[in-house]
PyMOL Python script that loads the backbone (N, CA, C, O; Angstrom):
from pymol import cmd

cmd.read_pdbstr("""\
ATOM      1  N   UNK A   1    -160.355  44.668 145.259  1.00  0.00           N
ATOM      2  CA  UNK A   1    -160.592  45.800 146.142  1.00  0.00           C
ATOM      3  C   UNK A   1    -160.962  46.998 145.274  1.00  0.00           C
ATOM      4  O   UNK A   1    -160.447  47.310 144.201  1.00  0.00           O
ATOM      5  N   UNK A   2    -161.966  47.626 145.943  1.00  0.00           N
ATOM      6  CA  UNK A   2    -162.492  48.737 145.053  1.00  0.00           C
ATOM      7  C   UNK A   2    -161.317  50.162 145.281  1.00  0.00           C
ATOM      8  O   UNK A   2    -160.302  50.223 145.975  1.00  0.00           O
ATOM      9  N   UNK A   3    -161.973  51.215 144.366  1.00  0.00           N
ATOM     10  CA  UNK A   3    -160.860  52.924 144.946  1.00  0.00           C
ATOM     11  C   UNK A   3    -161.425  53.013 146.229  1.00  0.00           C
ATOM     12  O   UNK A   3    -160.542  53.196 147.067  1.00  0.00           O
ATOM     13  N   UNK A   4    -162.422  52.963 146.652  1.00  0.00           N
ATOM     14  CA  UNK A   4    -162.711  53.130 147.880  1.00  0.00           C
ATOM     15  C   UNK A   4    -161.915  53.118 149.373  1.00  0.00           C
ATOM     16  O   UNK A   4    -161.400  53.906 150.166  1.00  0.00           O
ATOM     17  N   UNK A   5    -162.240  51.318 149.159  1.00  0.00           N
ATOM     18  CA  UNK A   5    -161.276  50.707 150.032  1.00  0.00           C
ATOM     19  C   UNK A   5    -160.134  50.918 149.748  1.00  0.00           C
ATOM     20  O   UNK A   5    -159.424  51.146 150.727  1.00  0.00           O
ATOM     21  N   UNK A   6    -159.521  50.942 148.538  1.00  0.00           N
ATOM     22  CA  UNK A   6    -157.766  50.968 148.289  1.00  0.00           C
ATOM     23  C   UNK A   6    -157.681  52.140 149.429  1.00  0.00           C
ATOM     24  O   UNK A   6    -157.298  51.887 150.571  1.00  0.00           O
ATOM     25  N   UNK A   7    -157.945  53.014 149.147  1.00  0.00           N
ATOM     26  CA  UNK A   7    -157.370  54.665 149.896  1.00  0.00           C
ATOM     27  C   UNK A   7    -157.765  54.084 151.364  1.00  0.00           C
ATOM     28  O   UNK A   7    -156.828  53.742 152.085  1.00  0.00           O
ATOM     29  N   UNK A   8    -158.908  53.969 151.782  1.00  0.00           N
ATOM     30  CA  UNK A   8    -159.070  53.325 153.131  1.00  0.00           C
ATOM     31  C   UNK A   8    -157.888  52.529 153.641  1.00  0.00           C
ATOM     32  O   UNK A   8    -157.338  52.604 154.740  1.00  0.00           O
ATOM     33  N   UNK A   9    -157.621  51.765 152.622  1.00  0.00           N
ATOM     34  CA  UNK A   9    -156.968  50.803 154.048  1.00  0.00           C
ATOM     35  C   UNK A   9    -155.001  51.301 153.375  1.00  0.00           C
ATOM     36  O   UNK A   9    -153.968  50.908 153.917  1.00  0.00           O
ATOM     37  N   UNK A  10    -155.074  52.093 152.292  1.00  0.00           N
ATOM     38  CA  UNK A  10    -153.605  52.604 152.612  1.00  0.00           C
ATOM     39  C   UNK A  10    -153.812  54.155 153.908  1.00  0.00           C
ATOM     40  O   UNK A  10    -152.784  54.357 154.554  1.00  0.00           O
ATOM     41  N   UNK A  11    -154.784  54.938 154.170  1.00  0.00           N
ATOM     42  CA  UNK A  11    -154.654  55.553 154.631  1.00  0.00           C
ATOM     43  C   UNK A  11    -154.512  54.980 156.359  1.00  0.00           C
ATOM     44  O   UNK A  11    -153.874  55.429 157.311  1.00  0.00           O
ATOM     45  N   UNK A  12    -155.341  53.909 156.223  1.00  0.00           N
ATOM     46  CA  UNK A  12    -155.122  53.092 157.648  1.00  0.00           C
ATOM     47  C   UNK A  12    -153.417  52.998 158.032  1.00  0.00           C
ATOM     48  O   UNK A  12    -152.764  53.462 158.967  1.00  0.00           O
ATOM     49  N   UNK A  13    -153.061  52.196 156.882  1.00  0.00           N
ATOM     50  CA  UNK A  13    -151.607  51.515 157.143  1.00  0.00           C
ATOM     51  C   UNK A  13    -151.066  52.850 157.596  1.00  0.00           C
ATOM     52  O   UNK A  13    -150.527  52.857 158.703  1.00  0.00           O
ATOM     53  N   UNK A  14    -151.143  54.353 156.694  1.00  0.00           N
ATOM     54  CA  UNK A  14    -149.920  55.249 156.970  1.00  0.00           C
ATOM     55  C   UNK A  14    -150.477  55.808 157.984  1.00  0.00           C
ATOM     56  O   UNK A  14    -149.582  56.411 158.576  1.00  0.00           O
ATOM     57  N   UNK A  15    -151.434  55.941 158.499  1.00  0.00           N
ATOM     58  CA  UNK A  15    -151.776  56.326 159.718  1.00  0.00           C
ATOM     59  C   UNK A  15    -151.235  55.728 161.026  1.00  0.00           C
ATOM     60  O   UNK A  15    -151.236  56.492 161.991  1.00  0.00           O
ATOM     61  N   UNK A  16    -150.853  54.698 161.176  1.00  0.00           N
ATOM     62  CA  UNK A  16    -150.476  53.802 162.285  1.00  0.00           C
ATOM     63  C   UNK A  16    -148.601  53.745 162.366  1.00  0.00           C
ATOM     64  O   UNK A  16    -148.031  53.044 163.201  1.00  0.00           O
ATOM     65  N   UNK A  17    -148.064  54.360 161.642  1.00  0.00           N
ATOM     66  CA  UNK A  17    -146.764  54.727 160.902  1.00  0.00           C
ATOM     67  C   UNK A  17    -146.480  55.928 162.422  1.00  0.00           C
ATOM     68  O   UNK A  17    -147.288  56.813 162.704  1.00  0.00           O
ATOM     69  N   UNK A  18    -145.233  55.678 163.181  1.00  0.00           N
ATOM     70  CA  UNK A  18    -145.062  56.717 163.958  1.00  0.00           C
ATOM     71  C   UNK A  18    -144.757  57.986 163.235  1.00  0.00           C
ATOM     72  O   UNK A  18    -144.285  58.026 162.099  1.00  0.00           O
ATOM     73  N   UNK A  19    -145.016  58.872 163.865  1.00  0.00           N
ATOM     74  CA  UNK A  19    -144.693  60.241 163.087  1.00  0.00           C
ATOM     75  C   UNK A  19    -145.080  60.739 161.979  1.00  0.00           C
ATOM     76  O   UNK A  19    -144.798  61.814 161.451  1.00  0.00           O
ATOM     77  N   UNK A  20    -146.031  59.535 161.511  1.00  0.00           N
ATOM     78  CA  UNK A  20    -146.949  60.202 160.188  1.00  0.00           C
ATOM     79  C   UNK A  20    -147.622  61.291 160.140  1.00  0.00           C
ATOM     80  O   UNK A  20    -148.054  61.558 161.262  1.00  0.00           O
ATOM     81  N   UNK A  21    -147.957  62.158 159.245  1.00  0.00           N
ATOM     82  CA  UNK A  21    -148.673  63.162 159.650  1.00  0.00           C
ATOM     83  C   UNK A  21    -149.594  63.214 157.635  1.00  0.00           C
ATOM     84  O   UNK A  21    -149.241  63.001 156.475  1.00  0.00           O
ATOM     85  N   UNK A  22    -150.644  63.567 158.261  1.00  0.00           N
ATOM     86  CA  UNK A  22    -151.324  63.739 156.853  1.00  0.00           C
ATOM     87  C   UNK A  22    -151.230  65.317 156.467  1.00  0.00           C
ATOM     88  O   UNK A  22    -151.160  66.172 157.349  1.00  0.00           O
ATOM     89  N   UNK A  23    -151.234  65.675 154.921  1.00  0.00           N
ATOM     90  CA  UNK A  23    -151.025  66.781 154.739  1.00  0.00           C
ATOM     91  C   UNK A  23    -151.792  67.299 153.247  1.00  0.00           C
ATOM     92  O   UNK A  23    -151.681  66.599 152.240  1.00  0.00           O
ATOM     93  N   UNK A  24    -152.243  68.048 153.237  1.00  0.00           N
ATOM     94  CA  UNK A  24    -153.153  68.730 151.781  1.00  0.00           C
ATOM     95  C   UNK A  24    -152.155  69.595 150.980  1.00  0.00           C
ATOM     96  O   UNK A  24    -152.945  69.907 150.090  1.00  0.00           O
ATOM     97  N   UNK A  25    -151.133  70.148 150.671  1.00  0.00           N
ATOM     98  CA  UNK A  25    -150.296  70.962 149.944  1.00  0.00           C
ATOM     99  C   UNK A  25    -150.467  71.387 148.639  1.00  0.00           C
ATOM    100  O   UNK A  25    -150.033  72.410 148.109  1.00  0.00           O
ATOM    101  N   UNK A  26    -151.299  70.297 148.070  1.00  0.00           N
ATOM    102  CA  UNK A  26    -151.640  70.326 146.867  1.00  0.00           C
ATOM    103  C   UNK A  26    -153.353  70.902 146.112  1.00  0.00           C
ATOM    104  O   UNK A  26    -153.935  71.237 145.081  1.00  0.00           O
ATOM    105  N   UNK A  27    -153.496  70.645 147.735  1.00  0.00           N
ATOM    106  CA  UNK A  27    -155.241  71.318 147.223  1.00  0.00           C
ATOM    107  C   UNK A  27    -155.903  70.006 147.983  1.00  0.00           C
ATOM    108  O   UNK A  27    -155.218  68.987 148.077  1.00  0.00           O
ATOM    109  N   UNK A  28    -157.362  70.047 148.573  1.00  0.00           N
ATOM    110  CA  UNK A  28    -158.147  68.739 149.014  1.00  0.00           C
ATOM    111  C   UNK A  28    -157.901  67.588 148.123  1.00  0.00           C
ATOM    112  O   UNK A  28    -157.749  66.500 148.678  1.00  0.00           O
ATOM    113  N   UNK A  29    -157.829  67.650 146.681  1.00  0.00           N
ATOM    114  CA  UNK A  29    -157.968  66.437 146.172  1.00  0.00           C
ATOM    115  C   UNK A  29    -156.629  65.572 146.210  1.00  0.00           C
ATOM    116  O   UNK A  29    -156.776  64.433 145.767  1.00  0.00           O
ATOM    117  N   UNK A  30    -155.430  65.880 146.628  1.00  0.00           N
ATOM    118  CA  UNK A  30    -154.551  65.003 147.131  1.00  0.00           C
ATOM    119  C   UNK A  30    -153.819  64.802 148.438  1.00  0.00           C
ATOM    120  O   UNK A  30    -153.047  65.584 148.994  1.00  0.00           O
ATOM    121  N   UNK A  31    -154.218  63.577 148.827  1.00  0.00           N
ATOM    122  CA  UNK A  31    -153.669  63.458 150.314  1.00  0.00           C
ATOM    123  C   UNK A  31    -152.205  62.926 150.289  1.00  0.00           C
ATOM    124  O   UNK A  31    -151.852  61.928 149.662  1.00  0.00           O
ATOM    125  N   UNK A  32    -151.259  63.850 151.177  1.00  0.00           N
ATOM    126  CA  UNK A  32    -150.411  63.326 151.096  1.00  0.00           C
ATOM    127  C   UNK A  32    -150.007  63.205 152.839  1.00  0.00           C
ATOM    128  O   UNK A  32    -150.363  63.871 153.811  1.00  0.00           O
ATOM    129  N   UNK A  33    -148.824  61.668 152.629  1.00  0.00           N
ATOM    130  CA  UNK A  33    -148.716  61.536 154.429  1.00  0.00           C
ATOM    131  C   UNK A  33    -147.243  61.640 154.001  1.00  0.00           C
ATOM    132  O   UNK A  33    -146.801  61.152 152.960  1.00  0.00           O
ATOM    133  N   UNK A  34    -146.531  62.322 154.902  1.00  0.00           N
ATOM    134  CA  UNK A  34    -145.299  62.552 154.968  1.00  0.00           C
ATOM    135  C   UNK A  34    -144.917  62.354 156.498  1.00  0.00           C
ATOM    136  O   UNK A  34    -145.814  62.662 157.282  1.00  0.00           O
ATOM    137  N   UNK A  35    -143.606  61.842 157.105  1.00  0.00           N
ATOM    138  CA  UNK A  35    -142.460  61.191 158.283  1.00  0.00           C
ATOM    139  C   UNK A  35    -141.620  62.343 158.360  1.00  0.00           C
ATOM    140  O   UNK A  35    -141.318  62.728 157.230  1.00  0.00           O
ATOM    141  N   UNK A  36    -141.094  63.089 159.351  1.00  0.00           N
ATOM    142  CA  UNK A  36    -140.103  63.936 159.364  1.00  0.00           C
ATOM    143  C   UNK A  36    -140.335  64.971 157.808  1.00  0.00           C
ATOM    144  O   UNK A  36    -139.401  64.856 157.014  1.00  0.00           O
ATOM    145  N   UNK A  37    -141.377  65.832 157.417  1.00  0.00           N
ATOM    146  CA  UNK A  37    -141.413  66.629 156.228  1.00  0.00           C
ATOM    147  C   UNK A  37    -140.940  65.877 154.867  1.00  0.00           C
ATOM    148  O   UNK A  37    -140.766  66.491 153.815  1.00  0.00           O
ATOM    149  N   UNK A  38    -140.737  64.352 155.021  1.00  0.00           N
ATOM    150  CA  UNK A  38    -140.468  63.799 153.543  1.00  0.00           C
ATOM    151  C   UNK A  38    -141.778  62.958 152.992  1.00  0.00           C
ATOM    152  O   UNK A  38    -142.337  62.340 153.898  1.00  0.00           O
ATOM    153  N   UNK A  39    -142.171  62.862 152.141  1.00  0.00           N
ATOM    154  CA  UNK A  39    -143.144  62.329 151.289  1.00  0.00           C
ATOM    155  C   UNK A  39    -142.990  61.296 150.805  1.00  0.00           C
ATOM    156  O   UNK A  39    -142.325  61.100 149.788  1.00  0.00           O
ATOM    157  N   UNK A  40    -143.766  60.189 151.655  1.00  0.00           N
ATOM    158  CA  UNK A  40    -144.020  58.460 151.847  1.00  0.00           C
ATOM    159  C   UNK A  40    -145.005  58.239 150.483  1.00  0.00           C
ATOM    160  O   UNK A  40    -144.714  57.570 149.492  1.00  0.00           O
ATOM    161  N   UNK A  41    -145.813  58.730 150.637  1.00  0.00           N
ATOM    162  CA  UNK A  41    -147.250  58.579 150.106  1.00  0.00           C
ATOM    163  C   UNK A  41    -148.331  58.843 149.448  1.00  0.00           C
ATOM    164  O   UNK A  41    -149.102  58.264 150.213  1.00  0.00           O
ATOM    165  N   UNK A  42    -149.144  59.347 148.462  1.00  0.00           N
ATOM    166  CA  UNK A  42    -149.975  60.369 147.801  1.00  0.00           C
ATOM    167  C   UNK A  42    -150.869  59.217 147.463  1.00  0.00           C
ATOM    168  O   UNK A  42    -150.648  58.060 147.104  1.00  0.00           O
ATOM    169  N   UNK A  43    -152.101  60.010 147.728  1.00  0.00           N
ATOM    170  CA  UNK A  43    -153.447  59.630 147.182  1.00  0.00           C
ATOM    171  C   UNK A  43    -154.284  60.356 146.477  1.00  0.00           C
ATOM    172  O   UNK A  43    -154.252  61.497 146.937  1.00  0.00           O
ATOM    173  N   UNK A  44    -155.247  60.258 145.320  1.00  0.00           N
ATOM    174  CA  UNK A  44    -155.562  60.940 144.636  1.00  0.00           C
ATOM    175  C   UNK A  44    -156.772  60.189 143.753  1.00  0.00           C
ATOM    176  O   UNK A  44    -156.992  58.978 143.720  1.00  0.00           O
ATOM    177  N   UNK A  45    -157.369  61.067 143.169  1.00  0.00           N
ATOM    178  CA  UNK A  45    -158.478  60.397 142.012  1.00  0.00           C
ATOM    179  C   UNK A  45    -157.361  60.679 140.878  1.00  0.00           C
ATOM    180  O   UNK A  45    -156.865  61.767 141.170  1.00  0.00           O
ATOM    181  N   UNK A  46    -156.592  60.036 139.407  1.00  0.00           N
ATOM    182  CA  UNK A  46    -156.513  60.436 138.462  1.00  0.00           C
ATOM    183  C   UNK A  46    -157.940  60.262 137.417  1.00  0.00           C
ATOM    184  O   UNK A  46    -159.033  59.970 137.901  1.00  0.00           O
ATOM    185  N   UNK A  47    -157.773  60.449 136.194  1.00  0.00           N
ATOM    186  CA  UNK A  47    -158.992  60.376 135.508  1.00  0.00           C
ATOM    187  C   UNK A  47    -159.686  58.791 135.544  1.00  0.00           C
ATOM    188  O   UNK A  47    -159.249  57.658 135.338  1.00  0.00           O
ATOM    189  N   UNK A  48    -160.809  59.286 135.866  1.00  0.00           N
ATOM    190  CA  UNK A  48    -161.429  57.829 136.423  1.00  0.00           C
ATOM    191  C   UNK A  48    -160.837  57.117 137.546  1.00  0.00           C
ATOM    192  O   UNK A  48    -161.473  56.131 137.919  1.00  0.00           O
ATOM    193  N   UNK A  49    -160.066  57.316 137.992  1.00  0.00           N
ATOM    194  CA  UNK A  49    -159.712  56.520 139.086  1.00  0.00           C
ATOM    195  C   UNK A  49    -158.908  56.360 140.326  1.00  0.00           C
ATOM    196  O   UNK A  49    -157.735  56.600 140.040  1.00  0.00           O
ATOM    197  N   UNK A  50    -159.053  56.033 141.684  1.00  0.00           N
ATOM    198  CA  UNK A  50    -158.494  55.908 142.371  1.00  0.00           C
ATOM    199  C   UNK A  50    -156.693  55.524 142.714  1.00  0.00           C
ATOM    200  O   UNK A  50    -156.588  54.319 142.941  1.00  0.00           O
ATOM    201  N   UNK A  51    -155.647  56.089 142.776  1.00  0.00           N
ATOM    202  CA  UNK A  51    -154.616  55.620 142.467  1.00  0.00           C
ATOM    203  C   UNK A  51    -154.089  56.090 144.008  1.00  0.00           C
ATOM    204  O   UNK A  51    -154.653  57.072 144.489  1.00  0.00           O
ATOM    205  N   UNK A  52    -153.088  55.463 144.754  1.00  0.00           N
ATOM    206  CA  UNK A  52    -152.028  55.518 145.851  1.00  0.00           C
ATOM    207  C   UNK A  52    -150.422  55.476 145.238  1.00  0.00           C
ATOM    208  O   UNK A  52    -149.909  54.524 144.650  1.00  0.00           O
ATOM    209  N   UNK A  53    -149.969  56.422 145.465  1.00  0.00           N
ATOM    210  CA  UNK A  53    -148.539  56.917 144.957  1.00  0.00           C
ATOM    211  C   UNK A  53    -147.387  56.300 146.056  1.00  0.00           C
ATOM    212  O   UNK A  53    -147.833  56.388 147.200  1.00  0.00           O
ATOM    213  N   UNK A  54    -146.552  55.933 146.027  1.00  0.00           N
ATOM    214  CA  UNK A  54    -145.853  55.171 147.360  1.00  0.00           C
ATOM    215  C   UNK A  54    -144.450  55.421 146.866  1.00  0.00           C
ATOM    216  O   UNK A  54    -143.873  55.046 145.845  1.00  0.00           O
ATOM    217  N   UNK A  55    -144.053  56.195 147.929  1.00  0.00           N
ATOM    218  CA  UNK A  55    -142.263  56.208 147.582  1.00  0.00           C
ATOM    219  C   UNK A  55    -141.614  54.019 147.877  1.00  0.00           C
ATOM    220  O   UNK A  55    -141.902  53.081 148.621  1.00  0.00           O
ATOM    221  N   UNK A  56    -140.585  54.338 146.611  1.00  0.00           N
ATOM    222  CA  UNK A  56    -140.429  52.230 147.133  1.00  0.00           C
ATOM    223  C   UNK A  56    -138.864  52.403 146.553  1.00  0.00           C
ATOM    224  O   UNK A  56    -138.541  53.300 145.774  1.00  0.00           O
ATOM    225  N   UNK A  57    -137.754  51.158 147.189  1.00  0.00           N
ATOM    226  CA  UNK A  57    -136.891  51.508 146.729  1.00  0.00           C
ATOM    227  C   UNK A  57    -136.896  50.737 144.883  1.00  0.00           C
ATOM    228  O   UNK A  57    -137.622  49.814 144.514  1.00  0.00           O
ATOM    229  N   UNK A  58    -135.862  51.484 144.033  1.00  0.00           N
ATOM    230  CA  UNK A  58    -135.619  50.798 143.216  1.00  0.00           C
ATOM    231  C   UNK A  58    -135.823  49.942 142.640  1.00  0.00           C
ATOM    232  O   UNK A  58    -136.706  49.710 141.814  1.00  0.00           O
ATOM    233  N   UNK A  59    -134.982  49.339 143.032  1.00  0.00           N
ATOM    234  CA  UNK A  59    -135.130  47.570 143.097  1.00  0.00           C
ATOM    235  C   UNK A  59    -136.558  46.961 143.257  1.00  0.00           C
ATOM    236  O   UNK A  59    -137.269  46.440 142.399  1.00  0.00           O
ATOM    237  N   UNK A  60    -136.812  47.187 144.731  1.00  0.00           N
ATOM    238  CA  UNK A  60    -138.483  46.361 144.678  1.00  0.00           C
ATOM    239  C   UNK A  60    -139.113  47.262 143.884  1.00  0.00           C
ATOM    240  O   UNK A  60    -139.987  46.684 143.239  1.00  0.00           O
ATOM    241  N   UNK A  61    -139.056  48.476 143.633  1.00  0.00           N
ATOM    242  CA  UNK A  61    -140.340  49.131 142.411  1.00  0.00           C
ATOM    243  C   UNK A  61    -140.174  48.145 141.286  1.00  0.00           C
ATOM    244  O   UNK A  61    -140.945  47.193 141.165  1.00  0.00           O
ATOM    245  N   UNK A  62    -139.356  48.326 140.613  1.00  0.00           N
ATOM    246  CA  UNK A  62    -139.216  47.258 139.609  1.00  0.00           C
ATOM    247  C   UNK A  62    -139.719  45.864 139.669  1.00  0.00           C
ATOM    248  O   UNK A  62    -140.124  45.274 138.667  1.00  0.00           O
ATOM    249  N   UNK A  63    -139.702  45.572 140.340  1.00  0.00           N
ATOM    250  CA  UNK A  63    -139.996  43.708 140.923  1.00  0.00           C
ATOM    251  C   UNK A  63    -141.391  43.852 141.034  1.00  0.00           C
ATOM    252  O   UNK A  63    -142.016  43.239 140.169  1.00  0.00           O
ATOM    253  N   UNK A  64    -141.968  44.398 141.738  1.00  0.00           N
ATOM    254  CA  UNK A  64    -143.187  44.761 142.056  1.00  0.00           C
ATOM    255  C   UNK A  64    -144.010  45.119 140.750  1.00  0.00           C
ATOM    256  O   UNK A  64    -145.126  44.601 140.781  1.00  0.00           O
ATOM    257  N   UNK A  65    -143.769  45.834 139.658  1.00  0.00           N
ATOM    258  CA  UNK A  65    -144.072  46.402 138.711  1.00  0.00           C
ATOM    259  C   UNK A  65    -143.894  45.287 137.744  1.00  0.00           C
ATOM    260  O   UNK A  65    -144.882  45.033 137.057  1.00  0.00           O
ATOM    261  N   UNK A  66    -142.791  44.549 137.552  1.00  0.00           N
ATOM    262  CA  UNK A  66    -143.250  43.478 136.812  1.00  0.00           C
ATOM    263  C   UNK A  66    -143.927  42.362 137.336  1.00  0.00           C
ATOM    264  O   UNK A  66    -144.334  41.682 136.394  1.00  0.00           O
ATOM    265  N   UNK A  67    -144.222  41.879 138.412  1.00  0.00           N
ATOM    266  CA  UNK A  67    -145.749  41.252 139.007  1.00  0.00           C
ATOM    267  C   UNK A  67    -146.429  41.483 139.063  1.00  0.00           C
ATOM    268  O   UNK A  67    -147.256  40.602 138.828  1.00  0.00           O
ATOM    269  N   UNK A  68    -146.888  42.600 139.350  1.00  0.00           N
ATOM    270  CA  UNK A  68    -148.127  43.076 139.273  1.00  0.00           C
ATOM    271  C   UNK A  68    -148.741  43.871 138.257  1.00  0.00           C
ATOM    272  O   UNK A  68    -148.117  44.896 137.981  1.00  0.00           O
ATOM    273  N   UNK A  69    -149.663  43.694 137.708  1.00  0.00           N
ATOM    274  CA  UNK A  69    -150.319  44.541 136.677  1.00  0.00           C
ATOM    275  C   UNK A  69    -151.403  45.571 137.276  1.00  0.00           C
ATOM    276  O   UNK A  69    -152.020  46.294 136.493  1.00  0.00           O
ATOM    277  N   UNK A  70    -151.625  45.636 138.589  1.00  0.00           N
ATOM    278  CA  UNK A  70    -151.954  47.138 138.975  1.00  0.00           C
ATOM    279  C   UNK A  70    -150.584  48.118 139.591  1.00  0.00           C
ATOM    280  O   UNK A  70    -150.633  49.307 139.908  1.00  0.00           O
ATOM    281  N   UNK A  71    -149.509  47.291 139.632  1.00  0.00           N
ATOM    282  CA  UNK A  71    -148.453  48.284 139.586  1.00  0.00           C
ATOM    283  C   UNK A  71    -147.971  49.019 139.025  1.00  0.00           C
ATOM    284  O   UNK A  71    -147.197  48.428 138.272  1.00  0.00           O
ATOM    285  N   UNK A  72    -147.900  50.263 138.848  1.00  0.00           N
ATOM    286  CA  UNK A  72    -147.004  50.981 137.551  1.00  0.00           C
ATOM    287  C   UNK A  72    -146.415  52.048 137.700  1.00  0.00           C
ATOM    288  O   UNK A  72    -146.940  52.631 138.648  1.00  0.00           O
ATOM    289  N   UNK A  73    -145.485  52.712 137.216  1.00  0.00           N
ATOM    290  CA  UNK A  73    -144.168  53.662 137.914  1.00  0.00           C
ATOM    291  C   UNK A  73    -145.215  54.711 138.372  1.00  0.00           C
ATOM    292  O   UNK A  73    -146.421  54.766 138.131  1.00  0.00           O
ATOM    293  N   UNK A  74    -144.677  55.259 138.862  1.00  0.00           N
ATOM    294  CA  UNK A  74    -145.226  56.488 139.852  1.00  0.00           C
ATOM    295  C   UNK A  74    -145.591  57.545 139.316  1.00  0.00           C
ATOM    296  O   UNK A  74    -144.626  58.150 138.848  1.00  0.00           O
ATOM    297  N   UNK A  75    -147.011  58.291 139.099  1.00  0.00           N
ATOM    298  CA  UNK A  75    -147.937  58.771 138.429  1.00  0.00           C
ATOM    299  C   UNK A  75    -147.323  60.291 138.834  1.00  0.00           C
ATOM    300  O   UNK A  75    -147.273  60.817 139.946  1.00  0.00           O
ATOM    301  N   UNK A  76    -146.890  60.786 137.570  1.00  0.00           N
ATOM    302  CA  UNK A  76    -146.366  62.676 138.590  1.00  0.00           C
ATOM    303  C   UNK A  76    -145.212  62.420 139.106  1.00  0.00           C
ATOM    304  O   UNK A  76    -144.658  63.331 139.721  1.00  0.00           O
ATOM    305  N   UNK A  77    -144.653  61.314 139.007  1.00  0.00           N
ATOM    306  CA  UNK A  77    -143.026  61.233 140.164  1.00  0.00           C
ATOM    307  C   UNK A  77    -142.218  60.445 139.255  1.00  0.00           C
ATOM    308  O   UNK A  77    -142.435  59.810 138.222  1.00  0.00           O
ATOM    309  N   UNK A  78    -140.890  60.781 140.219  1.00  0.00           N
ATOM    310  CA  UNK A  78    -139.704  59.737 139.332  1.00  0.00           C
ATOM    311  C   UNK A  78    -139.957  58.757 139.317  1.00  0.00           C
ATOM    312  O   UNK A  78    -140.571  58.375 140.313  1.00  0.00           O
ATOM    313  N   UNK A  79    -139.663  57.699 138.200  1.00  0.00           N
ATOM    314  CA  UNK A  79    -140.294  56.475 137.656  1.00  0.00           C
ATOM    315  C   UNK A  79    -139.163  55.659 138.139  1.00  0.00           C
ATOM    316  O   UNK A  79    -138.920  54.629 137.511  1.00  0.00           O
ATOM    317  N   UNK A  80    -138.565  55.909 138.975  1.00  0.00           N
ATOM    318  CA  UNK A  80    -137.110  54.960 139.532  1.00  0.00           C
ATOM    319  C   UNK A  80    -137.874  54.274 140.935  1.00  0.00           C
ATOM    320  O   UNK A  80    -137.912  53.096 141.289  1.00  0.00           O
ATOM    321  N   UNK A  81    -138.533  55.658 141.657  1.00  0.00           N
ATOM    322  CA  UNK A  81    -138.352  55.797 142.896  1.00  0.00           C
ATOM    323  C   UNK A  81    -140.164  55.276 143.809  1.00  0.00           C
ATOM    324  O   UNK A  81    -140.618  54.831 144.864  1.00  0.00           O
ATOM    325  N   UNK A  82    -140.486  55.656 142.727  1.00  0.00           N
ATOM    326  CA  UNK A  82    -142.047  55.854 142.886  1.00  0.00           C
ATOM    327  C   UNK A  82    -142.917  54.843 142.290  1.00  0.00           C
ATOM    328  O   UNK A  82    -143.204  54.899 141.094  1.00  0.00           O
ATOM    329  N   UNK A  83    -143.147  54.357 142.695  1.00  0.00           N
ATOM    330  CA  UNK A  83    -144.810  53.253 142.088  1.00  0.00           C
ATOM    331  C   UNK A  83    -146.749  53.774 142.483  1.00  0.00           C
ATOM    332  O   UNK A  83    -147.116  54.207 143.575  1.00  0.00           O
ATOM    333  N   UNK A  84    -147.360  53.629 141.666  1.00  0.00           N
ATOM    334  CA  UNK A  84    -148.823  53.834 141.659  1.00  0.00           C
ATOM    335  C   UNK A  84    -149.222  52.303 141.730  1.00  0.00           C
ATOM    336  O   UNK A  84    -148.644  51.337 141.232  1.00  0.00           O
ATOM    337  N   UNK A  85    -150.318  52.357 142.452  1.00  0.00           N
ATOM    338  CA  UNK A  85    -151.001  51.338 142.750  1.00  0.00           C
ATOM    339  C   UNK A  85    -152.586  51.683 142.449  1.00  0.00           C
ATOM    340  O   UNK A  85    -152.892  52.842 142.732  1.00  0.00           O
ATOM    341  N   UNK A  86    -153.615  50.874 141.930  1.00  0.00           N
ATOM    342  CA  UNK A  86    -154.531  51.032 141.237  1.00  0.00           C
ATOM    343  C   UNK A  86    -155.212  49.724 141.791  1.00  0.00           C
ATOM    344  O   UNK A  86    -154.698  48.642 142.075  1.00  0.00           O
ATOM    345  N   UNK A  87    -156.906  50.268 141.881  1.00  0.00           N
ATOM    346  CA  UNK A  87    -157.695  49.298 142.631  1.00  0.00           C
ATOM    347  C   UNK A  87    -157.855  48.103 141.810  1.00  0.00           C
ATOM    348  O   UNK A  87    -157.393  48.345 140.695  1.00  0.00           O
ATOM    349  N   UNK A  88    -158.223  47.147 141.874  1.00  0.00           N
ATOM    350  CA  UNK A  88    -158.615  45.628 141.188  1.00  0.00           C
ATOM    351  C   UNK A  88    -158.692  44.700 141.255  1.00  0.00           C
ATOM    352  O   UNK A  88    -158.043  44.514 142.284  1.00  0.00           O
ATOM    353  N   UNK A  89    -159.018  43.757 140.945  1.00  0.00           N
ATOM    354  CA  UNK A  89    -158.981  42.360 141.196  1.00  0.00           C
ATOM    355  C   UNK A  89    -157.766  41.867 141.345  1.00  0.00           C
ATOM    356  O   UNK A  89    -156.808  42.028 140.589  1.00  0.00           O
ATOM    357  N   UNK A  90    -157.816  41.245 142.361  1.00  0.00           N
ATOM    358  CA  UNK A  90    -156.368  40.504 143.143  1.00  0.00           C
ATOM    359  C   UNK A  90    -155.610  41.402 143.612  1.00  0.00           C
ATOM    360  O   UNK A  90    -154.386  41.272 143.646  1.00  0.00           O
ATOM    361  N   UNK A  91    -156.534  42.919 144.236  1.00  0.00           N
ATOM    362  CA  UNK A  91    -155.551  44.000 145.215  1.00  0.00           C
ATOM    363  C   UNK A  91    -156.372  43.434 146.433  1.00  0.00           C
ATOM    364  O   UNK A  91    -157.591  43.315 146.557  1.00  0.00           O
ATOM    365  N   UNK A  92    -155.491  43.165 147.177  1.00  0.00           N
ATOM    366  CA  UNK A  92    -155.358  43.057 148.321  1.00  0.00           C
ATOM    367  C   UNK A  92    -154.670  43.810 149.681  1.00  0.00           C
ATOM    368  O   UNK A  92    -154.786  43.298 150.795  1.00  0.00           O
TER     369      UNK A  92
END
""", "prot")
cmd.dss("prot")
cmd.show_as("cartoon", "prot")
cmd.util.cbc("prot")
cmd.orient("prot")
């Protein structure tokens, strides 16, 4: 999956999320969707590239992060709490 689509179809998923609401706070170049004023989600270009920021618990961040090699702790956020996701072959 390209950056393209990545942001497409996470912005799909958090869109369909009751009570989602999309939000700019940071300036146009990062979208963020936040539930009740807390922050699910961030999207963004870093250098060169498309990345989706995802609040995850613990546990599966970790799990997730060692399977996957477009997984990796959370770009700008606590590295406990937070995972980045990055477009590529075998994102689905």
């Amino acid at each position: 999956m390209n950056g393209s689509a990545l942001h497409k179809t996470a912005a799909d998923c958090a869109e369909e999320l009751p009570g989602a609401r999309l939000e700019h706070p940071f300036g146009p170049e990062w979208e963020v969707y936040k539930v009740r004023g807390k922050v699910f989600m961030l999207m963004t270009d870093v250098p060169g590239r498309p990345v989706v920021i995802l609040k995850a618990d613990p546990g599966e961040a970790h799990a997730l992060r060692e399977q996957y090699s477009h997984i990796t702790p959370g770009y700008h956020m606590n590295k406990k709490h937070w995972i980045t996701l990055e477009s590529g072959e075998g994102v689905d």
